[in-house]
C-alpha positions as CSV (number, residue, x, y, z in Angstrom):
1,X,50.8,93.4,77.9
2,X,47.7,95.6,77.6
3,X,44.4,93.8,78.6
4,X,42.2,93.0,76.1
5,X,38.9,95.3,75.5
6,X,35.9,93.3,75.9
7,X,33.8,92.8,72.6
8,X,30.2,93.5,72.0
9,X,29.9,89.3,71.7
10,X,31.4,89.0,75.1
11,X,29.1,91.8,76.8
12,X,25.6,89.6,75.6
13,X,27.5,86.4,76.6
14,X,28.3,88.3,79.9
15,X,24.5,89.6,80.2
16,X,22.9,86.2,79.1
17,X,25.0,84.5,82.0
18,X,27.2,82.4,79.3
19,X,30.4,81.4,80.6
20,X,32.9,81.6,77.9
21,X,37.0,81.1,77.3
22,X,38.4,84.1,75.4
23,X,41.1,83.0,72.1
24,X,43.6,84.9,71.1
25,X,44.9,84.2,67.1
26,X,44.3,80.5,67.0
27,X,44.8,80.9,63.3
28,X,42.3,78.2,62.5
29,X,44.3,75.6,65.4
30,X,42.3,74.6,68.1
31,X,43.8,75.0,71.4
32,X,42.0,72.4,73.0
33,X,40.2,70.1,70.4
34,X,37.1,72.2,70.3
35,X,36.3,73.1,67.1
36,X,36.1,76.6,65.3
37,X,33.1,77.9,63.3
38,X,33.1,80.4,60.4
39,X,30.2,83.2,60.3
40,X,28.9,83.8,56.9
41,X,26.3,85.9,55.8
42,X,24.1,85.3,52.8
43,X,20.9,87.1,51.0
44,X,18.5,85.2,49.7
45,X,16.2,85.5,46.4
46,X,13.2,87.3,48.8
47,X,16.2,89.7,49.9
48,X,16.2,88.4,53.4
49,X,19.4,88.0,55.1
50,X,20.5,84.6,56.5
51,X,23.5,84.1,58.9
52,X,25.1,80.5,58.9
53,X,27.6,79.2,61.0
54,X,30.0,76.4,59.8
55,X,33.2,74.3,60.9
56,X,36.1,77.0,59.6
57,X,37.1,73.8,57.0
58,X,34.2,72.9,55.3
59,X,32.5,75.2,52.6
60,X,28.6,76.2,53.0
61,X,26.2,74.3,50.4
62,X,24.5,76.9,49.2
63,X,21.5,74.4,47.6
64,X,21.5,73.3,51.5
65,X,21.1,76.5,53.1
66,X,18.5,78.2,50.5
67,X,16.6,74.6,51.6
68,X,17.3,75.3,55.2
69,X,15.3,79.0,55.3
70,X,13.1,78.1,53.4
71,X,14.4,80.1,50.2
72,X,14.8,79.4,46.6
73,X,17.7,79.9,46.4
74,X,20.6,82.3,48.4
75,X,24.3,83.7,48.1
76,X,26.9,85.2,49.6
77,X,26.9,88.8,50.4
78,X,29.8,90.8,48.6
79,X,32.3,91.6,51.2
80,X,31.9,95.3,50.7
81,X,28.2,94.8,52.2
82,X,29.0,93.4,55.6
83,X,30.2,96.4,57.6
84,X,27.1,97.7,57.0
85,X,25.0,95.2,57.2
86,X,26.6,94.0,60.2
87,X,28.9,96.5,62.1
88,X,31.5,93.4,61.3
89,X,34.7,93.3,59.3
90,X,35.0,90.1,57.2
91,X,37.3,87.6,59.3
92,X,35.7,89.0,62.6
93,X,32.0,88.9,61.9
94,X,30.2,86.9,64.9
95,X,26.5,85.4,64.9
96,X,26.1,87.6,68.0
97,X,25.8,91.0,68.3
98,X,25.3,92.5,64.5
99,X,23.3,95.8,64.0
100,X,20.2,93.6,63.6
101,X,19.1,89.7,64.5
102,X,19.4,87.7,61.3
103,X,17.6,84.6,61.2
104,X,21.1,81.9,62.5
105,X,21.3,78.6,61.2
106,X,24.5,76.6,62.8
107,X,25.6,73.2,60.6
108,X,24.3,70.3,62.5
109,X,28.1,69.0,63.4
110,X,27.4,71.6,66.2
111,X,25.1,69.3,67.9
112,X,27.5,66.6,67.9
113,X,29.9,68.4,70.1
114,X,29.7,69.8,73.4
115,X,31.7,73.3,73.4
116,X,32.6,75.5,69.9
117,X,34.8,78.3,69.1
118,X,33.6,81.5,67.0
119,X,34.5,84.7,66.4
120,X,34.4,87.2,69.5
121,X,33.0,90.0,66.8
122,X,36.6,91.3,66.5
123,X,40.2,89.7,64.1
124,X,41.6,87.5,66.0
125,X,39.4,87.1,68.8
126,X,37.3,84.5,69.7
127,X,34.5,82.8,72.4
128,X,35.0,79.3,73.1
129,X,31.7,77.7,75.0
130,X,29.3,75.3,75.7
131,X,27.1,74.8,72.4
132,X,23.7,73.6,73.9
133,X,23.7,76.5,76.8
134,X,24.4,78.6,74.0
135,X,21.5,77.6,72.2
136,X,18.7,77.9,74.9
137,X,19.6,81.7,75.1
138,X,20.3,82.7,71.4
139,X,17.4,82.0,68.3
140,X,19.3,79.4,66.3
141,X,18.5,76.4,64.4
142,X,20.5,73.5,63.3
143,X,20.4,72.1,59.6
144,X,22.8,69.9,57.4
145,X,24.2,72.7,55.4
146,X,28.1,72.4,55.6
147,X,29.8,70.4,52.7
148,X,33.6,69.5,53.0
149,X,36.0,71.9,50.8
């Protein structure tokens, strides 16, 4: 089996001193109870990028969000805008790592648990780590804005 290239994600988790478990496909299944986040990226009415990061099962609330950042109102990008917005193919875009630092709101579930799983910046790969260590090193915020799908 050919060893897995390391991701831009894992390199910054590597220089930040972030101890992380790599995933391989967990196709939304949790391998260990930990719970997996969805990266989505959204524009608001300013034109300011927001990136929010959510439990993979719940939908964001875009009323929530836009209240969140402090915008009127926001949306999703259109798929065809991430890559180059982000250097990230939808279904492996990562809160860590894109071209430039959007401002990162997680949903506040994330403060209820003590290690999450995201994407490693690559399909099918993912970071599994401690949620609160995470935070003191990366510009994030927490806010209610996940609703259940």
């Amino acid at each position: 089996m050919a060893k897995q290239t390391k991701t831009n994600v894992m390199r910054w988790l590597e220089t930040a001193g972030i101890v992380y478990q790599e995933h391989q496909q967990l196709n939304g299944k949790s391998p260990n109870g930990s719970p997996i986040y969805k990266t989505l990226v959204t524009v608001g009415k300013s034109k300011a990028h927001y990136v929010f990061v959510i439990p993979i099962d719940r939908s964001l609330d875009l009323k929530k969000a836009a209240k969140a950042v402090g915008e009127k109102s926001i949306e999703m990008i259109k798929e065809k805008e991430l890559l180059p917005l982000t250097g990230y193919v939808h279904g492996g875009c990562s809160p860590i790592g894109m071209k430039k630092q959007f401002q990162t709101v997680f949903d506040a579930s994330a403060q209820e648990t003590q290690r999450l799983i995201f994407s490693a910046g690559k399909v099918g790969v993912s970071v599994e780590l401690d949620v609160h260590t995470f935070a003191e090193h990366f510009p994030l915020v927490f806010a209610d804005v996940a609703t259940a799908e």
